[in-house]
N, C-alpha and C positions, 0 to 999 in steps of 0.2 A: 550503499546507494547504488541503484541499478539503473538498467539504460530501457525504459519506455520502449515494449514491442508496438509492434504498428497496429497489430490484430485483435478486437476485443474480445473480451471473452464474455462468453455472456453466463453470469450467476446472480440466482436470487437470495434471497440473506443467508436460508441452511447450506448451500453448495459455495457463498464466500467464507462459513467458518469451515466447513470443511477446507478450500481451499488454503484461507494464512494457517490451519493448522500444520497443512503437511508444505505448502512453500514458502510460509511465516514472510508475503511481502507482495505487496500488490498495488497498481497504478490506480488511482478509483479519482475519475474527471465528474464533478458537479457541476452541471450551469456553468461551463466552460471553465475553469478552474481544476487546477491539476494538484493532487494531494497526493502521500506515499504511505501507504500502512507498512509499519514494519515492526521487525522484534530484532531489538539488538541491545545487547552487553546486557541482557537480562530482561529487558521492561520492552511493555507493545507501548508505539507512539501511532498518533496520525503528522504528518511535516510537509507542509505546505513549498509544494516544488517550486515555487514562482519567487520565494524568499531564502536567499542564502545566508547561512552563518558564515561567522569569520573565519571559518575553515572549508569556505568553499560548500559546502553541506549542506542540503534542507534544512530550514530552521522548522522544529517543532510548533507544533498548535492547538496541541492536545496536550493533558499532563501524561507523563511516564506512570505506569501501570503494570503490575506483572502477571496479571492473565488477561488471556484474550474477551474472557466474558465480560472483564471491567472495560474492555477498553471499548468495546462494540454497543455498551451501553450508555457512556461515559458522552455526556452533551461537550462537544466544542465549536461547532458551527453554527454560530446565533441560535444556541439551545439544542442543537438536533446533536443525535449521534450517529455515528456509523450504518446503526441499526433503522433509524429514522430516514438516512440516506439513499439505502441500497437501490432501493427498487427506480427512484429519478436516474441513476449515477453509471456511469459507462468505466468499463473496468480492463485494463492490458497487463500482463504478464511482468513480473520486470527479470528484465534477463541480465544479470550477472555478471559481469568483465571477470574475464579468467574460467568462469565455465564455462564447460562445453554444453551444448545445445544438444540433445538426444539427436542423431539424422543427419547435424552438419557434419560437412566436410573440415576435416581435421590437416590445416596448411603444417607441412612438413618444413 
């Protein structure tokens, strides 16, 4: 789970598969509603930031899928998919606790 940069980025559908291919995780806000695409322990999910699991955790809202092409395809928000979404959908970085930022200052 990552921590919501402030700065959108702005991609249209080919430049977000390009994008979760190579940082496999992305903030993606619909009609003010905050979602987390991500790849983890194997499978792409979409998980709805605004509902936590009993582990503290986004709770999923999509099924678990193990390529990114099912999952981009794959309807879970009142029928649409990812792919349905992009072009409405405003998109930020998620940055990572424990990594380093390329350019930050690294506290000694």
């Amino acid at each position: 789970m990552g921590l919501k940069a402030e700065q959108e980025i702005s991609l249209d559908f080919e430049e977000l598969l390009g994008y979760l291919r190579s940082k496999t995780r992305v903030f993606m806000d619909v009609d003010g509603h905050e979602y987390y695409i991500t790849h983890t322990d194997g499978y792409w999910r979409v998980q709805d930031c605004e509902k936590l699991n009993d582990k503290g955790r986004f709770s999923d809202c999509s099924e678990l899928v193990t390529t990114l092409s099912e999952l981009v395809e794959l309807p879970w928000l009142d029928g649409k998919s990812v792919h349905d979404l992009t072009a409405g959908s405003t998109f930020y970085e998620s940055i990572q606790e424990g990594w380093e930022t390329p350019g930050a200052p690294v506290e000694e």
